[in-house]
N, C-alpha and C positions, 0 to 999 in steps of 0.2 A: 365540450372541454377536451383537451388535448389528451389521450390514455396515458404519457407518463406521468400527465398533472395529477390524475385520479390515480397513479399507482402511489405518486408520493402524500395523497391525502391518506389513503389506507392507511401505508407506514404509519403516520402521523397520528392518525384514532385508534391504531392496533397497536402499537408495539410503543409510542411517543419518543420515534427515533427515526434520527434522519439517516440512513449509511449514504456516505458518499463513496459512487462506484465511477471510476472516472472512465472505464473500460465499456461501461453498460449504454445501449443507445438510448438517449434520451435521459439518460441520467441526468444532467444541471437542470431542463426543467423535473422533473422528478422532485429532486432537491429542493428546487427554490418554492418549490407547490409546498411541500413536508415543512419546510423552516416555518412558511407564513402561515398555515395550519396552528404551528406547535404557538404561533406569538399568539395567536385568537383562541386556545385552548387557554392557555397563560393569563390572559386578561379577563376572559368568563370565570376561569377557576378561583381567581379573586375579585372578582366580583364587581371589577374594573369597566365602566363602556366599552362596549366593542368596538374601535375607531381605528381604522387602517390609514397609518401615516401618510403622506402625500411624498410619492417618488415609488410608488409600487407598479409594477408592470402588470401586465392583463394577467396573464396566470395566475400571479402572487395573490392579487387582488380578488379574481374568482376563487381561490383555495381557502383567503382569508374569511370572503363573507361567507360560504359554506360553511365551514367550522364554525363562525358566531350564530349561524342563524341554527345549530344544534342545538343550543341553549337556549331559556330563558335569562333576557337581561334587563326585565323589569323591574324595577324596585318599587317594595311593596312598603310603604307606613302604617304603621298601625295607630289605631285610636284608642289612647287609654282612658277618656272619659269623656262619652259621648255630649251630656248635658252641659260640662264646666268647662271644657278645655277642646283643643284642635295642636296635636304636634305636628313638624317638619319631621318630612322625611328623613331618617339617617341612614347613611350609608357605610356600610363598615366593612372591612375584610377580616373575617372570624381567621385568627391561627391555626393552622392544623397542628395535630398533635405529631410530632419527628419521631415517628416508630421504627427501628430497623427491622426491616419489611425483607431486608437480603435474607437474612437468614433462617425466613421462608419460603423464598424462594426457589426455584429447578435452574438456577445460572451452575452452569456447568462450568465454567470457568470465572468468569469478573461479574461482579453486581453494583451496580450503579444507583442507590436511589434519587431521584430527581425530583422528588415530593410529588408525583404527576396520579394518575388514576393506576400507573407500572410503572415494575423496578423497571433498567432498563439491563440487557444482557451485552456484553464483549466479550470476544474470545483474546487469545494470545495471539500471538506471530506465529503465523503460519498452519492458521484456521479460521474458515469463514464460519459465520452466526446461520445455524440452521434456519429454516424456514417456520419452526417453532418456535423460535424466538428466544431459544434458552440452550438449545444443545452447541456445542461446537463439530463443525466439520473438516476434518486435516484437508490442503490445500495440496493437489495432484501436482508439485512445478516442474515435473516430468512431465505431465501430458501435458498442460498449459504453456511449455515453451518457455519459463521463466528461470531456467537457472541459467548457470552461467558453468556449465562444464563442457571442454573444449571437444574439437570432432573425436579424441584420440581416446575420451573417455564415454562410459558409459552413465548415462543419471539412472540413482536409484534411490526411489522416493520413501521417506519413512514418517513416521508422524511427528507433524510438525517443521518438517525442513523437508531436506533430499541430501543425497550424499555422491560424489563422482569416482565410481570406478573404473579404475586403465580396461582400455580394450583387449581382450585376448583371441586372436589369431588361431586355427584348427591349422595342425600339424604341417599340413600340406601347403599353408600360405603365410602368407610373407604382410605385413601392414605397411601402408601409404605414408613414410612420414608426415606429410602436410593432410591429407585427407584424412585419415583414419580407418581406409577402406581397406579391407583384406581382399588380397591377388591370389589367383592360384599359381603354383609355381609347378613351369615344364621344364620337365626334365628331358637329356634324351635316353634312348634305350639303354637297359642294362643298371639303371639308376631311379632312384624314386625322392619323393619329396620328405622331410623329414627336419623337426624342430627351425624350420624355415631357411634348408639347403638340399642341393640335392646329395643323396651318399647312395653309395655302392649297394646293389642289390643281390644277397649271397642265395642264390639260384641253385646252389649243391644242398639247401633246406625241403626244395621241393619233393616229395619223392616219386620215386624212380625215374627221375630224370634224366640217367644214364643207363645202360641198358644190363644186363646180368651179366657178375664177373666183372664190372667197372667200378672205377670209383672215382667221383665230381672232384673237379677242383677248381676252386672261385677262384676269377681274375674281377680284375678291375672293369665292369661294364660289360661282361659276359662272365662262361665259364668254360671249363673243355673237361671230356671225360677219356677216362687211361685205363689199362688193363689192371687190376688188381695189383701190385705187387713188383710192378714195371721198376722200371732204373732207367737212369737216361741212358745213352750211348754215349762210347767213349768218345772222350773231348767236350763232353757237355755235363751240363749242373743245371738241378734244380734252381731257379729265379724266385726266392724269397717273396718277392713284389708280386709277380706273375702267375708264378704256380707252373709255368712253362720249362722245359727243359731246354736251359740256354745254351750256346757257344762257347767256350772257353777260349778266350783269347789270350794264346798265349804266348804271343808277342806283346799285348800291353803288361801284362801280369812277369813276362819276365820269364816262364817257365820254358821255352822254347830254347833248343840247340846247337842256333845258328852260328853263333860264335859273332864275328864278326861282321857276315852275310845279312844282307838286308832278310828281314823276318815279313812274309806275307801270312796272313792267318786265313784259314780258310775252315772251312765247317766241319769241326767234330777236328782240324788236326792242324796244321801248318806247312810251311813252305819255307824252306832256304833257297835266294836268290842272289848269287853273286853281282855286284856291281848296282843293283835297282833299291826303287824305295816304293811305298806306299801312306797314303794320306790318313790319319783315322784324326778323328773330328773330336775337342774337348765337351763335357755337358754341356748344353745349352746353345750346342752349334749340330748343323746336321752340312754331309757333304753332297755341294752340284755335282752330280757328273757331266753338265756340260761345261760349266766354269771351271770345274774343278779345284774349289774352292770351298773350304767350311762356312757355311752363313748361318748367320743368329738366327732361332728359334722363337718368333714372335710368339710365345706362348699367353698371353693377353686375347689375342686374335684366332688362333690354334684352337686353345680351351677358353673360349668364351663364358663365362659366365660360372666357370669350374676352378678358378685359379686364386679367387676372394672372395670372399663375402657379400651379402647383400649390401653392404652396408660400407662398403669400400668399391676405389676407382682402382681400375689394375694398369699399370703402367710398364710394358718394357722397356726392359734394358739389355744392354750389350750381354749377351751370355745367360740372361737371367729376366727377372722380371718383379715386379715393387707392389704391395698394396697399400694405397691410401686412405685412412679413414675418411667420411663424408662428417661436415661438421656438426659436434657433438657426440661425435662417437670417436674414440681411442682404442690401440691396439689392444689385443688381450693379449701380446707376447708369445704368439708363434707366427707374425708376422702376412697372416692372414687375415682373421678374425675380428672383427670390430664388433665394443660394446656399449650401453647409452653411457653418455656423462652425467652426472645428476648435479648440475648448475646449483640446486637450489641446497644441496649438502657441502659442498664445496662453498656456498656463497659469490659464486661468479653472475646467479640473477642479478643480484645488489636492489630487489624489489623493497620499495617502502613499507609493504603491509604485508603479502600472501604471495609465495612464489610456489605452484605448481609444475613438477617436472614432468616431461612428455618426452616423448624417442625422437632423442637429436635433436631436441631444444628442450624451453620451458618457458611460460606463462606466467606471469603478472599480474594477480587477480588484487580488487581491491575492495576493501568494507563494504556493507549497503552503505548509504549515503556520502561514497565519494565514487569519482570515475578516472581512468587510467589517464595521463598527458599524455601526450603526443610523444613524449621519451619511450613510453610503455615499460615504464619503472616505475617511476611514480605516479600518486595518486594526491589527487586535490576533491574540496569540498565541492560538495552538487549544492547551488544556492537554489533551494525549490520556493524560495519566495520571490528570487529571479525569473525564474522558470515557468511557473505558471501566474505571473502576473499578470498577463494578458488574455488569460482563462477565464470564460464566463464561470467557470465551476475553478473561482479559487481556492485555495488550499485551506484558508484561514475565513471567517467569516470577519472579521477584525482585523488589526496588523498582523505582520506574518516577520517573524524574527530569525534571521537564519542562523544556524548552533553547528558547530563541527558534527558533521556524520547525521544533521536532521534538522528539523526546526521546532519553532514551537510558536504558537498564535498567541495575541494580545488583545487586550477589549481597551476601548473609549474608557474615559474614566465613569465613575456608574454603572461598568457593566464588569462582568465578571467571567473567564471561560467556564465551562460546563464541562462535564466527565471524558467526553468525548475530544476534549482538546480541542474543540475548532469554533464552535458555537458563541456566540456572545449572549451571555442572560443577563437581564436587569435586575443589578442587586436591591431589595430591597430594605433599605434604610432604615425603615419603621420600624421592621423585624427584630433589627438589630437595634433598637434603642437610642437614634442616634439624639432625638430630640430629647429636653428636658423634660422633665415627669406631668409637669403643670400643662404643655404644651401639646396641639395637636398635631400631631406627622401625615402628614399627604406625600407620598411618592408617586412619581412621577419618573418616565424611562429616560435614565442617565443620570437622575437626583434626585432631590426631595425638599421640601421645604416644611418648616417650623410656625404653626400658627397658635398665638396665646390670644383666648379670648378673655376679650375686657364683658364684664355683665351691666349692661345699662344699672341706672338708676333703682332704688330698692330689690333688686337681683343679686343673686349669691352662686357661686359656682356649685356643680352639683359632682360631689365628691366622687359618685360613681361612671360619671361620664363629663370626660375635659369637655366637650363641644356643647353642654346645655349649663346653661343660668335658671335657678331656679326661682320664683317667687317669693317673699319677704313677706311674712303675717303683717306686717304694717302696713304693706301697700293699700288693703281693705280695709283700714280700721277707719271709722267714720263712714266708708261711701254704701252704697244699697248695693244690694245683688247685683241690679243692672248695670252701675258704674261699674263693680268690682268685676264681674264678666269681662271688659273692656281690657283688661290686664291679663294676659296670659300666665296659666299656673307656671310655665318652663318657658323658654325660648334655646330652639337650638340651632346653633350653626353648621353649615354641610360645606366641607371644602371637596372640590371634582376636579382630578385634575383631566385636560383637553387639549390632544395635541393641535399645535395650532396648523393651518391652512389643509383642513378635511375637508374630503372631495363633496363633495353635495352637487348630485348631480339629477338631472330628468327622474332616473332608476329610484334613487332616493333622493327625495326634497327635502326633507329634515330628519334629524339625530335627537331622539327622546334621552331628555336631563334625567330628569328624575319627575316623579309622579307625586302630588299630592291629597290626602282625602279628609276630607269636609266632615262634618255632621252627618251623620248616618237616615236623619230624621226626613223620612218619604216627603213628609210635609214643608220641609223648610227648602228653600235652594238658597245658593251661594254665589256669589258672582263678584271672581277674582280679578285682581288690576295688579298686573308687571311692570314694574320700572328699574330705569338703570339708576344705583343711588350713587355709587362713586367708582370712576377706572386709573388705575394707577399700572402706565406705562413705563418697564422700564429701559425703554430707546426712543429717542426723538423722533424715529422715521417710522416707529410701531403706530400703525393705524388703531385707535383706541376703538373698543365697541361701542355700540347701539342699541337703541331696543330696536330696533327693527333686524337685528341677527337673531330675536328669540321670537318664537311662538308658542302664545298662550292656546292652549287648546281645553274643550275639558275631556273629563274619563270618561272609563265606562261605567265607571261606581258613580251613584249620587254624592252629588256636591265635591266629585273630585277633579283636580285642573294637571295637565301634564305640560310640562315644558319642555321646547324643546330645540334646537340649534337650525335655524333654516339657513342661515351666511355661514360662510367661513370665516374665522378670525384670526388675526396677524398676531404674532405674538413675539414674544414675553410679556405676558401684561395680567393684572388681577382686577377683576371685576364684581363688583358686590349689589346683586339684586336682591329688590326686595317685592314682596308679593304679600299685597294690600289685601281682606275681607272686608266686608262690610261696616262701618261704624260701629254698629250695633251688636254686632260680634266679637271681632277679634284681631287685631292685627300682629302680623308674626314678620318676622326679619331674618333673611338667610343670605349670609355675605358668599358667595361663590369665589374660590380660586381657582381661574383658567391658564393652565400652563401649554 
């Protein structure tokens, strides 16, 4: 037998639960091993023949007779009075008493009684059922790979769900918009990495980085050290930006005495020159000395990667230069600086269910049981009765109903879903009172039927059992012991129901009815005669029974006869055998209903 057949028969004797694991190898047979199990647990436990429908496949079929063949499914009669009488077998399913068993139970979450030998244990969403069979265990869908949070974030698993938080980025680096990956960010000398740019590194921190009697002064991408206490020289100034002791140009400034005279500036002083001119260049242009021309300052290209943001395209222009944000990011207003948009505060997602923001976009997540269109806005239903309709391991064991955001299973009429949602059980009718008080209930899988028994001739119903007619003090009056022997004290009727076209095969040659037992007396024997007395088909094309579908066999007890099914029969049809003793004995009558 196949190992996941035997692990779904465990389930099935252990726990009397089937889980379906649609992820697990070998799960569907697993499954379908555990289902046919639980129908041959179900039929033993009331008391039912063990008779596996015809359309079961090998597995089903070996799960099925393993479980019946757990039990005894003899049925026993008893003899209330060995000298005067011989009853028929009855067959009954005794009620059990409906105890709430959950709440002594160890279900740590949901308890299911199924009236079975165990409660049966569920957990919630997003906990699987221990291996004890009662605890719950929170479900890892961080390490299992089952959430749905995007590169940009982090899964962080809590109990019972998981949660998605943004990624954060070490000082030094910069994140992947589309990946999520973080870069290191080079800088070049003089500059270091910092809140994801590169900025100015103040080197006059260091000490003694300038030598005794000096004193540091941070520039931009270096620094340079001066005498304590220094001053520029005349014609020059401290450079605010620099730290440097600049120029003074004072012919652009105006402070020069040339009068008229073309003004040349030269270092630390100036120059008056009659009749000449000199070139000096506006920001963002610097002078060719071969062309002798001011040319634009491609500062984009110059300061590469110094001039914007990450998160910006730098574009020059004439004299000058542009940052562009990249999309989903907008300026922060010093015209550098780009920050995320948050689509999903603004409502520019326009998402039907869950909009998640991410850096310089945002995501469209949608319910469990629905999935994103092809707009990646909206979300439509998952029809999972669509979906795994062509699953050996479907979703529903019955019809399968699909419901916005999930479904839910359906049973055949006569049967009814189980705790589990997916299962189909055969409801039992009797249970439920459906027949009239006077009449006997036989249930049978998917219905039941309603039998009133009529009592032959000087016979009286026997008030505590609808299926036996009891004997009438007048039938003896006048005749001897021996005649009156001839008259049974009761007669009872046995209705069985039998599904129709059972396998009977080499393995097994016949299906034991029911068993009858005789006179207990060593000295007497019995010797029984089977006949068909009426069959009432109801379909023209129903092949009606025979006696040659029954064999009469006898027991292992003296003077007992067991009967037993060696044909398969067609069905819907009822058939009423009767089984003859001896003249001199007793003759008894038991009308069978084969469904």
């Amino acid at each position: 037998m196949d190992n996941s057949c035997v692990l779904g028969i465990s389930s099935a004797q252990q726990y009397d639960y089937c889980p379906a694991d649609r992820n697990e190898l070998g799960a569907a047979v697993k499954k379908e091993c555990c289902d046919c199990c639980l129908l041959a647990k179900d039929l033993t436990d009331r008391g039912d023949p063990c008779l596996a429908p015809i359309g079961f496949s090998s597995p089903c079929l070996n799960s099925f007779n393993k479980c019946c063949n757990n039990k005894n499914n003899t049925d026993i009669i008893n003899q209330e009075n060995i000298k005067e009488e011989t009853r028929l077998n009855k067959i009954t399913n005794e009620g059990r008493a409906n105890h709430d068993r959950c709440k002594a139970s160890n279900c740590e979450h949901y308890c299911n009684d199924r009236r079975g030998e165990k409660v049966e244990c569920s957990c919630k969403t997003g906990f699987d059922l221990a291996p004890n069979g009662f605890n719950c265990i929170d479900v890892d869908e961080c390490n299992l790979g089952s959430h749905d949070c995007g590169p940009l974030y982090q899964c962080r698993n809590i109990q019972g769900s998981y949660r998605c938080d943004p990624k954060r980025c070490a000082s030094h680096e910069v994140m992947n918009p589309r990946t999520g990956i973080c870069v290191s960010i080079t800088c070049p000398v003089g500059y270091v990495a910092s809140n994801g740019k590169c900025q100015d590194t103040n080197e006059c921190v260091i000490p003694s980085i300038c030598k005794p009697f000096e004193e540091c002064i941070n520039t931009a991408g270096s620094y340079r050290c001066q005498s304590v206490g220094s001053i520029c020289e005349a014609g020059s100034k401290i450079d605010p930006n620099t730290g440097f002791c600049q120029d003074i140009d004072e012919c652009l400034e105006g402070t020069h005495t040339c009068g008229r005279q073309e003004c040349i500036n030269l270092v630390g002083t100036f120059r008056c020159v009659l009749g000449t001119f000199r070139c000096v260049c506006k920001a963002g242009y610097e002078f060719n000395k071969t062309t002798l021309q001011c040319e634009d300052i491609d500062e984009c290209l110059k300061f590469k990667g110094h001039m914007c943001s990450l998160h910006a395209t730098c574009q020059n222009t004439i004299g000058s230069f542009k940052c562009h944000c990249l999309q989903g990011y907008e300026n922060s207003g010093d015209g550098k600086n780009c920050h995320d948009i948050d689509e999903c505060a603004l409502g520019i997602g326009q998402c039907s269910q869950r909009c998640v923001n991410t850096p310089g976009s945002y995501q469209c997540i949608c319910d469990r049981g629905y999935q994103l269109k092809a707009d990646n806005k909206n979300c439509e239903d998952i029809d999972e009765c669509a979906l795994y309709s062509n699953n050996k391991n479907d979703l529903c064991m019955g019809g399968c109903i699909n419901t916005p955001g999930s479904f839910r299973c359906s049973c055949p009429r006569g049967y009814e879903v189980m705790a589990d949602g997916i299962i189909c059980k055969d409801i039992d009718e009797c249970a439920k009172g459906m027949c009239p008080q006077d009449n006997v209930c036989v249930n049978t899988l998917g219905d039941f039927k309603c039998h009133r028994i009529t009592c032959p001739k000087n016979y009286y119903h026997d008030k505590t059992h609808k299926n036996r007619c009891m004997r009438s003090s007048k039938v003896c009056e006048g005749l001897s012991v021996t005649s009156c022997k001839k008259h049974p004290l009761h007669v009872t009727w046995q209705h069985m129901p039998l599904p129709r076209h059972v396998n009977i095969s080499s393995s097994r040659t016949s299906i034991v009815l029911f068993t009858l037992k005789g006179p207990t007396n060593p000295n007497s024997q019995v010797q029984y005669e089977l006949k068909v007395e009426n069959v009432f088909t109801e379909k023209e094309d129903v092949i009606p029974a025979v006696r040659t579908n029954f064999l009469l066999q006898k027991g292992d007890d003296i003077n007992s006869a067991i009967i037993a099914l060696r044909d398969s029969l067609d069905g819907p049809q009822e058939i009423h055998l009767e089984m003859i003793l001896p003249p001199t004995l007793i003759t008894g009558t038991t009308p069978q209903r084969m469904e």
